[in-house]
Biopython code that builds the backbone (N, CA, C, O; Angstrom):
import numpy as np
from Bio.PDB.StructureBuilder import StructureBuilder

atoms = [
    (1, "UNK", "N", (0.826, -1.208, 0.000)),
    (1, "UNK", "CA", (0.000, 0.000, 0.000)),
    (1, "UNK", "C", (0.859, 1.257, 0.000)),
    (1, "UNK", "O", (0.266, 2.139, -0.620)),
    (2, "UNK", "N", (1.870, 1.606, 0.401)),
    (2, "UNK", "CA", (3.192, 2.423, 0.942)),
    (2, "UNK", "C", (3.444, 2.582, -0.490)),
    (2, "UNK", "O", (2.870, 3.635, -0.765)),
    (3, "UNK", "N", (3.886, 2.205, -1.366)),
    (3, "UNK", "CA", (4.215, 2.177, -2.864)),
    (3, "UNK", "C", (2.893, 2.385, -3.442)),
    (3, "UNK", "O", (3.219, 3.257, -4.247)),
    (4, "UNK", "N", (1.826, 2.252, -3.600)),
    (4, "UNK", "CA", (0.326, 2.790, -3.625)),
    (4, "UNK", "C", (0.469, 3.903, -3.503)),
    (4, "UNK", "O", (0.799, 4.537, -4.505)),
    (5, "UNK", "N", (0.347, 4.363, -2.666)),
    (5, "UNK", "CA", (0.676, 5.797, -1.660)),
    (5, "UNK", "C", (1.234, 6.542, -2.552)),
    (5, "UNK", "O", (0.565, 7.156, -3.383)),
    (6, "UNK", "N", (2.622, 6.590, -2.496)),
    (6, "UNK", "CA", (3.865, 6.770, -3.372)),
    (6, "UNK", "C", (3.157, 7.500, -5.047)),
    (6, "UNK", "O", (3.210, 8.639, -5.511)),
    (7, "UNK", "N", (2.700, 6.551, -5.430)),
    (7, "UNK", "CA", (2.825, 6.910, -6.887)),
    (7, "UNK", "C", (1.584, 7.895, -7.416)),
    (7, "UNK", "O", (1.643, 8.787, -8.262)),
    (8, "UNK", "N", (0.407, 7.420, -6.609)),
    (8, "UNK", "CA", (-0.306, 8.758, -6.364)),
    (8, "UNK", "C", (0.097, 9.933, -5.775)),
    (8, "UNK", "O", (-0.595, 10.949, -5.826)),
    (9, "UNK", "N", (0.966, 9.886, -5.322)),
    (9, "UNK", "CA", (1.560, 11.168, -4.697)),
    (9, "UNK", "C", (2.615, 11.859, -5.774)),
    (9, "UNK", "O", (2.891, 13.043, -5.580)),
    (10, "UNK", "N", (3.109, 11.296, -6.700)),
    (10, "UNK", "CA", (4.035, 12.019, -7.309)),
    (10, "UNK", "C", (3.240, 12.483, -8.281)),
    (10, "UNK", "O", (3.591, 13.578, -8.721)),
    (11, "UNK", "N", (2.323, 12.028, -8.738)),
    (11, "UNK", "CA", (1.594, 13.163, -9.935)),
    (11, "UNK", "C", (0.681, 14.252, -9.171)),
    (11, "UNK", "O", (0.255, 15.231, -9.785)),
    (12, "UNK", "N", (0.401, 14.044, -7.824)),
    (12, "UNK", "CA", (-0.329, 15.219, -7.272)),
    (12, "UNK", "C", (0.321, 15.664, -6.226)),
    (12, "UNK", "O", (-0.545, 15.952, -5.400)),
    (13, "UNK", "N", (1.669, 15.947, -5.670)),
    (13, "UNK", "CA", (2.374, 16.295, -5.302)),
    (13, "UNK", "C", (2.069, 17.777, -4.700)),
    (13, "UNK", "O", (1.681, 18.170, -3.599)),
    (14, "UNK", "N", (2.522, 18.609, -6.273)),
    (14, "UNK", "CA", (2.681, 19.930, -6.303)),
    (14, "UNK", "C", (1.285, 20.396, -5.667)),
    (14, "UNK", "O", (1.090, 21.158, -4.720)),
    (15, "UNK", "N", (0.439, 19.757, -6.419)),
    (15, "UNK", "CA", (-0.916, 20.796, -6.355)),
    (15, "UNK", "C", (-1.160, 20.440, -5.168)),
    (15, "UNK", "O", (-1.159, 21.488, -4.524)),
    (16, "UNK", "N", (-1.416, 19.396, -4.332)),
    (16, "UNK", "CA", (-1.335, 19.172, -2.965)),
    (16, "UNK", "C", (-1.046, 20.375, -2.011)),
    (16, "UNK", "O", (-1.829, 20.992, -1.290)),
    (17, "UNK", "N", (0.754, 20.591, -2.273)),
    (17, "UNK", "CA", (1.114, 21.536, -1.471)),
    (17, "UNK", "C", (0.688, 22.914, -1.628)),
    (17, "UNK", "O", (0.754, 23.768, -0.744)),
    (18, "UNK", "N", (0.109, 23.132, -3.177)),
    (18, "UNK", "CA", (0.023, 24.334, -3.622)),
    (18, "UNK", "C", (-1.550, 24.415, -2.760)),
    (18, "UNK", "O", (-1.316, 24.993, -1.698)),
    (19, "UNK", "N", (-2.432, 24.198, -2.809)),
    (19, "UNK", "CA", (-3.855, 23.821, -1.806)),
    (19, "UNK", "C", (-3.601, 24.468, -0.672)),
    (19, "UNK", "O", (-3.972, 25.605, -0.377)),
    (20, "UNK", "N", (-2.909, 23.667, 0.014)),
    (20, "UNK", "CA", (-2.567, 23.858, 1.671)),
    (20, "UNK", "C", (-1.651, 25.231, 1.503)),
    (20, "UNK", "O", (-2.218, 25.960, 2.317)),
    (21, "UNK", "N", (-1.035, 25.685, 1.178)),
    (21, "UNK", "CA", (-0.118, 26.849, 0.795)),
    (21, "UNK", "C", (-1.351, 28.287, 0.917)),
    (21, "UNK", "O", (-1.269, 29.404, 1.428)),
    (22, "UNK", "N", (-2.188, 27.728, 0.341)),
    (22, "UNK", "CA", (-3.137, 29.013, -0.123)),
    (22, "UNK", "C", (-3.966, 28.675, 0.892)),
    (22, "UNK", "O", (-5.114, 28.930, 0.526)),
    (23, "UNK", "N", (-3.952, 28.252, 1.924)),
    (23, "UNK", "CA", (-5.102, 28.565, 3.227)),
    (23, "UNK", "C", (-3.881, 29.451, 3.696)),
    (23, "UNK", "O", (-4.303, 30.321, 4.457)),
    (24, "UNK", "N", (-2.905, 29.512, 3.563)),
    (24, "UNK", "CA", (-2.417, 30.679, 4.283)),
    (24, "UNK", "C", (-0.641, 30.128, 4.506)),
    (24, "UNK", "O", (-0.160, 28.995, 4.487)),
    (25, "UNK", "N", (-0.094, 31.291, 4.682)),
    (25, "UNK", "CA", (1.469, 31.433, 5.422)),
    (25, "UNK", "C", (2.095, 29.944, 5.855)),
    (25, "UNK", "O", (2.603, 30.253, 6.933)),
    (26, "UNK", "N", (2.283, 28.981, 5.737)),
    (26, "UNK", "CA", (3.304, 27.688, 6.502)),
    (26, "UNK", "C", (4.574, 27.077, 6.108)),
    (26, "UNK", "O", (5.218, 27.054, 5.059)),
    (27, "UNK", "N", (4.709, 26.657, 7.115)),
    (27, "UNK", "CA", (6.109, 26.180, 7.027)),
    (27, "UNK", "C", (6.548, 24.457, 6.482)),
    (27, "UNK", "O", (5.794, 23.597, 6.936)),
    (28, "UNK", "N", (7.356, 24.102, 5.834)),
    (28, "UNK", "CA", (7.699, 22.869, 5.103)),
    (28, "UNK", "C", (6.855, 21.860, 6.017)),
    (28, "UNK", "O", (5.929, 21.217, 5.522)),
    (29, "UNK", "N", (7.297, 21.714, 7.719)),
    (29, "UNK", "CA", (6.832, 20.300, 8.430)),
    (29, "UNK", "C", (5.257, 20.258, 8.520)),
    (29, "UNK", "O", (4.642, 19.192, 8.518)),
    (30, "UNK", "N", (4.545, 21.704, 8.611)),
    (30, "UNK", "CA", (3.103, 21.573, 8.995)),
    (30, "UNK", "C", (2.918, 21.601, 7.857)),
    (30, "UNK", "O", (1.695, 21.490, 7.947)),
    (31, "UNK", "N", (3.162, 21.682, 6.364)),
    (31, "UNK", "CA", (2.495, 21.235, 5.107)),
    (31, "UNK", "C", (2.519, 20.035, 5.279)),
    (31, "UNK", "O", (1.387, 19.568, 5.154)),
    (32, "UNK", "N", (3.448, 19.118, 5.563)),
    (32, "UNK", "CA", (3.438, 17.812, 5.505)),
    (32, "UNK", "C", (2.158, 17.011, 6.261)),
    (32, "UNK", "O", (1.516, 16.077, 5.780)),
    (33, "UNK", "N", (1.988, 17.585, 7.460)),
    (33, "UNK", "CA", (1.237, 17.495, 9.012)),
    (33, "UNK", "C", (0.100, 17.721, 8.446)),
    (33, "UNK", "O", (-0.628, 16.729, 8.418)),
    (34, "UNK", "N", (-0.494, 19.040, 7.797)),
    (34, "UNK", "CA", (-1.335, 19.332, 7.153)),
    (34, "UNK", "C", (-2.454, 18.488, 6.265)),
    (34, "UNK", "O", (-3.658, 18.295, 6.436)),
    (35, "UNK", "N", (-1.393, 18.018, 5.108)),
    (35, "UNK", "CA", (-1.639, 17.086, 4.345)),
    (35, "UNK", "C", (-2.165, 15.700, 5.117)),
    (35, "UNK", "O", (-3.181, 15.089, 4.786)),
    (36, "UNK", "N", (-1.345, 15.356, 6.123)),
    (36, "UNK", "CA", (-1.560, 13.716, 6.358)),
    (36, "UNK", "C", (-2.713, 14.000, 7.141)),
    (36, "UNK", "O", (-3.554, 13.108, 7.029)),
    (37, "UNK", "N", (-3.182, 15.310, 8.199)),
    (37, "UNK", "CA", (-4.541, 15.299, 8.426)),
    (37, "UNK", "C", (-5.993, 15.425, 7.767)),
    (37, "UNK", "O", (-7.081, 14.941, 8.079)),
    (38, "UNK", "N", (-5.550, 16.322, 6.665)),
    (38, "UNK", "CA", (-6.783, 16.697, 6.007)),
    (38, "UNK", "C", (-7.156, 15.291, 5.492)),
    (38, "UNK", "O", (-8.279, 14.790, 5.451)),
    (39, "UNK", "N", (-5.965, 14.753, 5.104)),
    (39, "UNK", "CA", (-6.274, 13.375, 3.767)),
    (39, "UNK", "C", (-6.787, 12.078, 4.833)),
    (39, "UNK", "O", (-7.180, 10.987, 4.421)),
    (40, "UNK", "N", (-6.677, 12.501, 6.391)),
    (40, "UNK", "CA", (-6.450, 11.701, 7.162)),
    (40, "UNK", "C", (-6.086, 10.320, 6.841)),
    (40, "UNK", "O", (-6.721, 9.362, 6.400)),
    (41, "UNK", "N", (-4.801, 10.518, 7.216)),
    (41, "UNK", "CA", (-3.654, 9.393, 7.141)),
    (41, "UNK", "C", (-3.206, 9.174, 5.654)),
    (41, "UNK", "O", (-2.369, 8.282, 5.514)),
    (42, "UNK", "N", (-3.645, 9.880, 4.424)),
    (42, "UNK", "CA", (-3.644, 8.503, 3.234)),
    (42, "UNK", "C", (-2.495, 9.381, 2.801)),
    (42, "UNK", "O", (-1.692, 8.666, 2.202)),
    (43, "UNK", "N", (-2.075, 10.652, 2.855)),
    (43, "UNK", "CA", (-1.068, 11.339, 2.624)),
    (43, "UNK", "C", (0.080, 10.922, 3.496)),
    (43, "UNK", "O", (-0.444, 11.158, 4.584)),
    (44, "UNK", "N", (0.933, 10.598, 3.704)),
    (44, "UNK", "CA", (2.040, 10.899, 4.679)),
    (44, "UNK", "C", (3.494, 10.966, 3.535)),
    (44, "UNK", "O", (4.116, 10.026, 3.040)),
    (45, "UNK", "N", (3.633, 11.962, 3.431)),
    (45, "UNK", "CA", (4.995, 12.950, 2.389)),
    (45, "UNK", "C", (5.864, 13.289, 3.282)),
    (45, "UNK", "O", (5.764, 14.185, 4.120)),
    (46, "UNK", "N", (7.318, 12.065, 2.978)),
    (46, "UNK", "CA", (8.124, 11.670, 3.552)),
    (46, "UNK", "C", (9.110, 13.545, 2.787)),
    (46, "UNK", "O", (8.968, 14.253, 1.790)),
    (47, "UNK", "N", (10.092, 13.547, 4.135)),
    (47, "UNK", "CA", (10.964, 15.116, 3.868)),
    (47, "UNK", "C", (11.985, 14.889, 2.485)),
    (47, "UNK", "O", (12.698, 15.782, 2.027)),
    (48, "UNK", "N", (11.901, 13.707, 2.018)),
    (48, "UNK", "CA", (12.681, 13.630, 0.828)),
    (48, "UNK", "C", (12.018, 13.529, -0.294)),
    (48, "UNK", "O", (12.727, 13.263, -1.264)),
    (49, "UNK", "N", (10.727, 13.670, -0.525)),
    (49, "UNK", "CA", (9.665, 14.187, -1.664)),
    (49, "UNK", "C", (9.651, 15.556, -1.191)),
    (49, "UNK", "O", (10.120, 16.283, -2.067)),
    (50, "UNK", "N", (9.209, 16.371, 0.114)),
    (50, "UNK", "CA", (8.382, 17.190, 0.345)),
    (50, "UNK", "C", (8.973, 18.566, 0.234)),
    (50, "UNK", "O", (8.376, 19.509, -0.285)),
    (51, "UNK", "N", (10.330, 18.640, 0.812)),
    (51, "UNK", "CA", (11.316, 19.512, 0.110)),
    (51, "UNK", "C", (11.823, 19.900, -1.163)),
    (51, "UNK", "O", (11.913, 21.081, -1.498)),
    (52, "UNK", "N", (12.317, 18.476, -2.230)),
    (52, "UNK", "CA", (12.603, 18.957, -3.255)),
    (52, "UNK", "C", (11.066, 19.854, -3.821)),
    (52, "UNK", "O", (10.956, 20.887, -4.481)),
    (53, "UNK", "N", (10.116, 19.010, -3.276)),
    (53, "UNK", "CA", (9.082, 20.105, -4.540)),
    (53, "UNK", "C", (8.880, 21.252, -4.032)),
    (53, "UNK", "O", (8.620, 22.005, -4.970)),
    (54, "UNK", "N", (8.848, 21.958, -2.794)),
    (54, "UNK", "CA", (8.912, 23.220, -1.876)),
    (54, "UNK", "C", (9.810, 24.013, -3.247)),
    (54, "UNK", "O", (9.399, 24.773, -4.125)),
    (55, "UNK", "N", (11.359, 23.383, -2.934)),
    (55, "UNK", "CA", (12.321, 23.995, -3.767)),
    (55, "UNK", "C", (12.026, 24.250, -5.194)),
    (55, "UNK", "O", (12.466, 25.169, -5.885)),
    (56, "UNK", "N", (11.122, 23.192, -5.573)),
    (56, "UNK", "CA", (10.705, 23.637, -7.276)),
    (56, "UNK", "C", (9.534, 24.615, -7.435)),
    (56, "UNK", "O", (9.205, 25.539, -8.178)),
    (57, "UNK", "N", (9.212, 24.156, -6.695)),
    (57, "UNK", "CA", (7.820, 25.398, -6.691)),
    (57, "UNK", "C", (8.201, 26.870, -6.179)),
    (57, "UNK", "O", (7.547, 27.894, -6.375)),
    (58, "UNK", "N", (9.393, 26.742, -5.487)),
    (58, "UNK", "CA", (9.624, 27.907, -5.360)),
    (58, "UNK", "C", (10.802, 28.838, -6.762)),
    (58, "UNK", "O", (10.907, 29.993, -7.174)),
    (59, "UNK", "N", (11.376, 27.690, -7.015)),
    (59, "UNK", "CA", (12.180, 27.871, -8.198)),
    (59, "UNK", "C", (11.350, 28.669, -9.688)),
    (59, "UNK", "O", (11.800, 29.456, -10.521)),
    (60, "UNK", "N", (9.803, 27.960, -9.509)),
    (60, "UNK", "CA", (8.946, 28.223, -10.677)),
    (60, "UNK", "C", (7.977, 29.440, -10.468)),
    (60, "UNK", "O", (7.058, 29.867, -11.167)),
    (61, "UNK", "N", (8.667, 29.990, -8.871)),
    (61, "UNK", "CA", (7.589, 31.166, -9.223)),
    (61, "UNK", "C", (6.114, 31.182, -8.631)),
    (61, "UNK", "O", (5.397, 32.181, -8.688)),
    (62, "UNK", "N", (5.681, 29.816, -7.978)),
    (62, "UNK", "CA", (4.788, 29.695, -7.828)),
    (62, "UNK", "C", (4.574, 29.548, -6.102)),
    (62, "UNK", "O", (3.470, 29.224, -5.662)),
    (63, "UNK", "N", (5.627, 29.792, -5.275)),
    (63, "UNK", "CA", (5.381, 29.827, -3.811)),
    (63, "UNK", "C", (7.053, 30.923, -3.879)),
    (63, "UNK", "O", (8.081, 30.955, -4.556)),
    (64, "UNK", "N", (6.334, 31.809, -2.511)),
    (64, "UNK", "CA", (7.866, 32.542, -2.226)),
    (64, "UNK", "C", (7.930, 32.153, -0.803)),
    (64, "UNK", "O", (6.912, 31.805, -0.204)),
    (65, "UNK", "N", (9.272, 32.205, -0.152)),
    (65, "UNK", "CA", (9.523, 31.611, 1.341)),
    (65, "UNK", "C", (10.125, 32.724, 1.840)),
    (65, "UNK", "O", (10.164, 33.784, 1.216)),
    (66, "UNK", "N", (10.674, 32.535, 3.094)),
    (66, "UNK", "CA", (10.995, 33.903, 3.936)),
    (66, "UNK", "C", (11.245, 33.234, 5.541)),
    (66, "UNK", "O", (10.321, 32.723, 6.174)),
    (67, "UNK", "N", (12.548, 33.329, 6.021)),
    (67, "UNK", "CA", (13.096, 32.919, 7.111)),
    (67, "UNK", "C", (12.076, 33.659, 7.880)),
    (67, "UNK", "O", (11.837, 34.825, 7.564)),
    (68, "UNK", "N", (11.311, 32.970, 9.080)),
    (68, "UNK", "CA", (10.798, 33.418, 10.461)),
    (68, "UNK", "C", (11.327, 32.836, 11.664)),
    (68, "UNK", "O", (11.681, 31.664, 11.790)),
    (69, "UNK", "N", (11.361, 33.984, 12.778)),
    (69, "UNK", "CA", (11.955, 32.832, 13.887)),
    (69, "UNK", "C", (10.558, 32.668, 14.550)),
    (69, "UNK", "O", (9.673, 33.524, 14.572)),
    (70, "UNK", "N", (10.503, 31.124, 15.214)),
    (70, "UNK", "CA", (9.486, 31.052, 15.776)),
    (70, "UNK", "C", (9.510, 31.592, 17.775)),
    (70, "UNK", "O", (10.380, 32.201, 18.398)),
    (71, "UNK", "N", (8.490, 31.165, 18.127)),
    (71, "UNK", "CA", (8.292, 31.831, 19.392)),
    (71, "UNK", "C", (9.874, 30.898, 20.304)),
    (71, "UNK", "O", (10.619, 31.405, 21.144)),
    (72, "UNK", "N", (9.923, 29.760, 19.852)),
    (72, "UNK", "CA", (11.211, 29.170, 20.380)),
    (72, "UNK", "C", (12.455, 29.810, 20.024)),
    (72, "UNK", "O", (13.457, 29.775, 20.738)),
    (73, "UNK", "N", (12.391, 30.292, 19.106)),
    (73, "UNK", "CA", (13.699, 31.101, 18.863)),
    (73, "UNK", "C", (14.522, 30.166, 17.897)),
    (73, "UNK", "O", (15.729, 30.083, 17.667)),
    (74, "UNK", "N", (13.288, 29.413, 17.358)),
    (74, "UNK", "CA", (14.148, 28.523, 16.079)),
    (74, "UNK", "C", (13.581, 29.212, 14.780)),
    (74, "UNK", "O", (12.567, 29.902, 14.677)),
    (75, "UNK", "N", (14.641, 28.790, 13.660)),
    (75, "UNK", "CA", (14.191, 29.878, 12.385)),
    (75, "UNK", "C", (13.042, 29.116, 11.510)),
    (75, "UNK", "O", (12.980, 28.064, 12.145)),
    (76, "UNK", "N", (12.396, 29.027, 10.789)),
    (76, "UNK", "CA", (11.834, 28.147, 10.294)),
    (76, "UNK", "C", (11.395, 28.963, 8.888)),
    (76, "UNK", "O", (11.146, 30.169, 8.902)),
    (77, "UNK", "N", (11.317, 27.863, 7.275)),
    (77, "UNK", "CA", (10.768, 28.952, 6.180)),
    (77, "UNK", "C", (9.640, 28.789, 5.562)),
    (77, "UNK", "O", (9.386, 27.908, 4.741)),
    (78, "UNK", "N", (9.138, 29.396, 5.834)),
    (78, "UNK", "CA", (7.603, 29.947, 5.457)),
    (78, "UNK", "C", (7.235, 30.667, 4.331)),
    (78, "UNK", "O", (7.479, 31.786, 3.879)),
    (79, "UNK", "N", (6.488, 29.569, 3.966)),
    (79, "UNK", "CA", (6.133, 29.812, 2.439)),
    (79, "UNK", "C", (4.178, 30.341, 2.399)),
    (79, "UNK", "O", (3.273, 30.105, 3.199)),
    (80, "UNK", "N", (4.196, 30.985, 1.296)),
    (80, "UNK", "CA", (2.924, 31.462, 0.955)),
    (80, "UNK", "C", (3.021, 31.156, -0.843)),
    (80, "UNK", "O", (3.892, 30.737, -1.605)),
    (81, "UNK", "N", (1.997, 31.500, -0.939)),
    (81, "UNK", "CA", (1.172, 31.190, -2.637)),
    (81, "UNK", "C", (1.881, 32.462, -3.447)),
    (81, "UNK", "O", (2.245, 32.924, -2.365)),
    (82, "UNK", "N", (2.260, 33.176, -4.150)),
    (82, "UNK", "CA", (2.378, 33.626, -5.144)),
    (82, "UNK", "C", (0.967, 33.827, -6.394)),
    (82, "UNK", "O", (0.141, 33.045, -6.865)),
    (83, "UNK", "N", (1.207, 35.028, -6.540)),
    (83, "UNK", "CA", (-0.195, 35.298, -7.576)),
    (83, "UNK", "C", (0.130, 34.147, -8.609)),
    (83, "UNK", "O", (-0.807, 33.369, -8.789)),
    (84, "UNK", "N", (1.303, 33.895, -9.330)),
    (84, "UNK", "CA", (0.990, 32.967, -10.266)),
    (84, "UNK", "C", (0.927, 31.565, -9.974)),
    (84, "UNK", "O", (0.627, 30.719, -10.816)),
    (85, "UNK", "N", (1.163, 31.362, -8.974)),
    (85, "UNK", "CA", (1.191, 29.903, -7.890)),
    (85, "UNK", "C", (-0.565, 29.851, -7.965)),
    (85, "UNK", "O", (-1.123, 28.754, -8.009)),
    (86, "UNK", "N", (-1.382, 31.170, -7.976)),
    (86, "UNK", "CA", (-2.595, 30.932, -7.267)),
    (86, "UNK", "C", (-2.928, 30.539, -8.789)),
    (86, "UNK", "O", (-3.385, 29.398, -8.855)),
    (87, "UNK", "N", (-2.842, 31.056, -9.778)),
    (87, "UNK", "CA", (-2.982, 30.841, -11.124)),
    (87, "UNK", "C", (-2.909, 28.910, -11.879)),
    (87, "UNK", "O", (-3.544, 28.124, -12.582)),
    (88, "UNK", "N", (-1.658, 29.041, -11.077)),
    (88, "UNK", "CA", (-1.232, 27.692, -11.554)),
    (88, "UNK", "C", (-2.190, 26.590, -10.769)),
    (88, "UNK", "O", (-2.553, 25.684, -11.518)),
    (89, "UNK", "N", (-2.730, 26.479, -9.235)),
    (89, "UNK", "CA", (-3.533, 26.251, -8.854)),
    (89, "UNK", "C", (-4.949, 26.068, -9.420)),
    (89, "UNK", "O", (-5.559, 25.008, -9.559)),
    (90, "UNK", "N", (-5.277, 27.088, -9.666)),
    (90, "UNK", "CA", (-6.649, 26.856, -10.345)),
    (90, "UNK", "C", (-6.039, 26.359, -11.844)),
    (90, "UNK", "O", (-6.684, 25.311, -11.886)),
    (91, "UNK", "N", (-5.532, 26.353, -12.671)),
    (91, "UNK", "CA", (-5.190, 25.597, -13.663)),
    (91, "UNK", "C", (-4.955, 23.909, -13.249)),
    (91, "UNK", "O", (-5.280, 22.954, -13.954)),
    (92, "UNK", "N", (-4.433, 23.869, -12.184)),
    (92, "UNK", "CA", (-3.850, 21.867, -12.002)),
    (92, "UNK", "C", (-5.069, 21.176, -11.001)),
    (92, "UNK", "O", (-5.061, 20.016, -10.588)),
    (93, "UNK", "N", (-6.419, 22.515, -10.650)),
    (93, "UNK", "CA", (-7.735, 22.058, -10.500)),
    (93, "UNK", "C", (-8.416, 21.683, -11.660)),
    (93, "UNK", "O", (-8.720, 20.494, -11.746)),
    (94, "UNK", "N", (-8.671, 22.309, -12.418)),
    (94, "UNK", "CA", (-9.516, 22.207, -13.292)),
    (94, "UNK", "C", (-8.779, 20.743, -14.203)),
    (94, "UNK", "O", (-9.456, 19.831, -14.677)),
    (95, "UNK", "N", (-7.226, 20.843, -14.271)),
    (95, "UNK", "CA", (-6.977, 19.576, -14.425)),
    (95, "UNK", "C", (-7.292, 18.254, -14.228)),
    (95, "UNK", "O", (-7.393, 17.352, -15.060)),
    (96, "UNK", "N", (-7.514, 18.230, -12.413)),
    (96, "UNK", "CA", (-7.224, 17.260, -11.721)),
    (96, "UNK", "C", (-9.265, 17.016, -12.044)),
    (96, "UNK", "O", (-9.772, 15.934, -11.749)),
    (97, "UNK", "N", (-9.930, 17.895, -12.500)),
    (97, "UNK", "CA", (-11.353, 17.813, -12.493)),
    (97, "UNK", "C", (-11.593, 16.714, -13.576)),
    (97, "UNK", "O", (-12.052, 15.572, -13.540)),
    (98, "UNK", "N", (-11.085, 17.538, -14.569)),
    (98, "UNK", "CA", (-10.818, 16.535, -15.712)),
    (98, "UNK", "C", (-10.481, 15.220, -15.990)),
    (98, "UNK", "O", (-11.014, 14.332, -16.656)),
    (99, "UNK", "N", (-9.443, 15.304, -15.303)),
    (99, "UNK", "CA", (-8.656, 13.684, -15.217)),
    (99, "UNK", "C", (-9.806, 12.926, -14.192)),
    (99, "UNK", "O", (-9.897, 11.699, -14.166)),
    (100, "UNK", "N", (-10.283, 13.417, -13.729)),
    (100, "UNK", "CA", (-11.067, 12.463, -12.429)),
    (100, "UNK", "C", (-12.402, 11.860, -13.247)),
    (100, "UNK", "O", (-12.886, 10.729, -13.228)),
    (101, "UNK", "N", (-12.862, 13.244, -14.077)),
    (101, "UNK", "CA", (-14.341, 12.858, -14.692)),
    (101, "UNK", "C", (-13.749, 11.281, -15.384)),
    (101, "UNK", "O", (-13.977, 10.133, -15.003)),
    (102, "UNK", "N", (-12.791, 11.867, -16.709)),
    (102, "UNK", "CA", (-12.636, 10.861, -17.662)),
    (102, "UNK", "C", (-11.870, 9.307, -16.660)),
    (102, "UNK", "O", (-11.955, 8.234, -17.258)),
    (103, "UNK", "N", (-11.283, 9.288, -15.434)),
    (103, "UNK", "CA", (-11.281, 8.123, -15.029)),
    (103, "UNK", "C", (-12.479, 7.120, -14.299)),
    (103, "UNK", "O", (-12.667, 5.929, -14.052)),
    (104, "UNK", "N", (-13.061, 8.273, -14.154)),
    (104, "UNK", "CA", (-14.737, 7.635, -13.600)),
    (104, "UNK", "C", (-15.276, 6.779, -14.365)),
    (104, "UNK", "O", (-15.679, 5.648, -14.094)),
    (105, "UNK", "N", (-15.279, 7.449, -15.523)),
    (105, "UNK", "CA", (-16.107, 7.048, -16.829)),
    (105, "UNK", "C", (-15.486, 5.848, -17.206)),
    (105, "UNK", "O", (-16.276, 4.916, -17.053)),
    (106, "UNK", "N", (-14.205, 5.424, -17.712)),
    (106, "UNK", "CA", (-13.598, 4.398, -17.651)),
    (106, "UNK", "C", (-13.554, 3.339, -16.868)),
    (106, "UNK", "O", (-13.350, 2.180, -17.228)),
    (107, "UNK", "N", (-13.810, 3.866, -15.420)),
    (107, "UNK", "CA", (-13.907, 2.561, -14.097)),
    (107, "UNK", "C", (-15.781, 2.354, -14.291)),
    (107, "UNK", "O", (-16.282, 1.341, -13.803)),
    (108, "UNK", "N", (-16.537, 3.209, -14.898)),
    (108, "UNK", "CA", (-17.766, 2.617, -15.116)),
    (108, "UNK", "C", (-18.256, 1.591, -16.047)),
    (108, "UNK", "O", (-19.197, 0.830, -15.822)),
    (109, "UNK", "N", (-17.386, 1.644, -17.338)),
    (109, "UNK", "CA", (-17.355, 0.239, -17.794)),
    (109, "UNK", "C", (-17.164, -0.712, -17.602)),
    (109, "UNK", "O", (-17.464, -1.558, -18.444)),
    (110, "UNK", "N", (-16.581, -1.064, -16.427)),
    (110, "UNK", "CA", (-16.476, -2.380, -15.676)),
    (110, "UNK", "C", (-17.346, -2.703, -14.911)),
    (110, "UNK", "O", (-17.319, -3.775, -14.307)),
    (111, "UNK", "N", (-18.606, -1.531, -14.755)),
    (111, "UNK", "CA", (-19.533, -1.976, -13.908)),
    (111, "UNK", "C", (-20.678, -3.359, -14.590)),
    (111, "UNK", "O", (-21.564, -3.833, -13.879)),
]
sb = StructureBuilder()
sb.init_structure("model")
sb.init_model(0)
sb.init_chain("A")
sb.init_seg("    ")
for serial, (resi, resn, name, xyz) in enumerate(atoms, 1):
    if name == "N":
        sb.init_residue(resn, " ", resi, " ")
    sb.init_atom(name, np.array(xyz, "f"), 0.0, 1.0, " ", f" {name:<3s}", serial, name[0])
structure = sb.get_structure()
């Protein structure tokens, strides 16, 4: 199931984080935290997926980050959405709408 997990996660990855990003201001570990609650449990995005795509998404323009220290006095980077992040978002929705209808339709022929 762990490899299940896995491979659904790499084609919805980005937009995942990009979702949780746009409820507001967070930092790399509570996106992760985030994710595995909302999805309760079916997400869990190990720090060696969850970073590199932070880094690409931030590379593409589509999330900006910004060192904060927290109330502990540890630094932590905190990312938010980007106008074209919010763009790209509603574009890899309307995607993910798409792809879902036409796999429905396909798993209904087997009914």
């Amino acid at each position: 199931m762990a490899k299940e997990k896995t491979e659904v996660l790499k084609g919805t990855l980005d937009m995942l984080i990009l979702t949780v990003v746009a409820l507001g201001p967070i930092h790399g570990y509570a996106i992760s935290q985030r994710l595995q609650q909302i999805s309760k449990d079916f997400f869990q995005v190990p720090e060696g997926s969850l970073y590199p795509a932070l880094h690409r998404l931030e590379d593409r323009g589509w999330l900006q980050a910004k060192w904060e220290e927290t109330d502990s006095g540890r630094e932590v980077k905190v990312y938010t959405l980007t106008r074209t992040g919010r763009r790209r978002l509603g574009a890899e929705m309307v995607n993910w709408e798409r792809l879902s209808e036409a796999v429905a339709l396909i798993l209904k022929t087997a009914e």
